[in-house]
N, C-alpha and C positions, 0 to 999 in steps of 0.2 A: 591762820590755817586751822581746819577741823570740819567738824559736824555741826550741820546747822540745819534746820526743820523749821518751814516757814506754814504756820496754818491759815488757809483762807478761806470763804464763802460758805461759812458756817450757815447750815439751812437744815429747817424741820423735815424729815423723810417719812412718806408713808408707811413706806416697808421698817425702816430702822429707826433709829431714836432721832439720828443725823445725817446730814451731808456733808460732805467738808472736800476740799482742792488742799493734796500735800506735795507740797516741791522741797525735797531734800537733794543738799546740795555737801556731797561727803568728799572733802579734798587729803584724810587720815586714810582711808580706807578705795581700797578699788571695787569696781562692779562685782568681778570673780569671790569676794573674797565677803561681800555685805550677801549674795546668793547663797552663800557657803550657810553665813548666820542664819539665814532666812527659812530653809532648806533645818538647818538643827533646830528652830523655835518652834516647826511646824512637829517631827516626830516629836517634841520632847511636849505638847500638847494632845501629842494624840492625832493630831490629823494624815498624817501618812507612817508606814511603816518602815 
């Protein structure tokens, strides 16, 4: 049981440096509560207020 991040289909991107397919599979954590983190990682960079 836990956090597990599986990285696939690593590909050159015109627009960005990369591509990449991420399948996270979080059985520690529920949906409400990784939105919560998600949601503080974005004000605490700046990106919303």
């Amino acid at each position: 049981m836990g956090m597990v991040v599986t990285v696939g289909r690593i590909r050159p991107c015109p627009l960005m440096d990369l591509r990449m397919v991420v399948v996270v599979h979080n059985t520690m954590r529920g949906a409400a509560s990784g939105s919560i983190l998600n949601a503080e990682l974005l004000v605490s960079e700046g990106y919303l207020q």
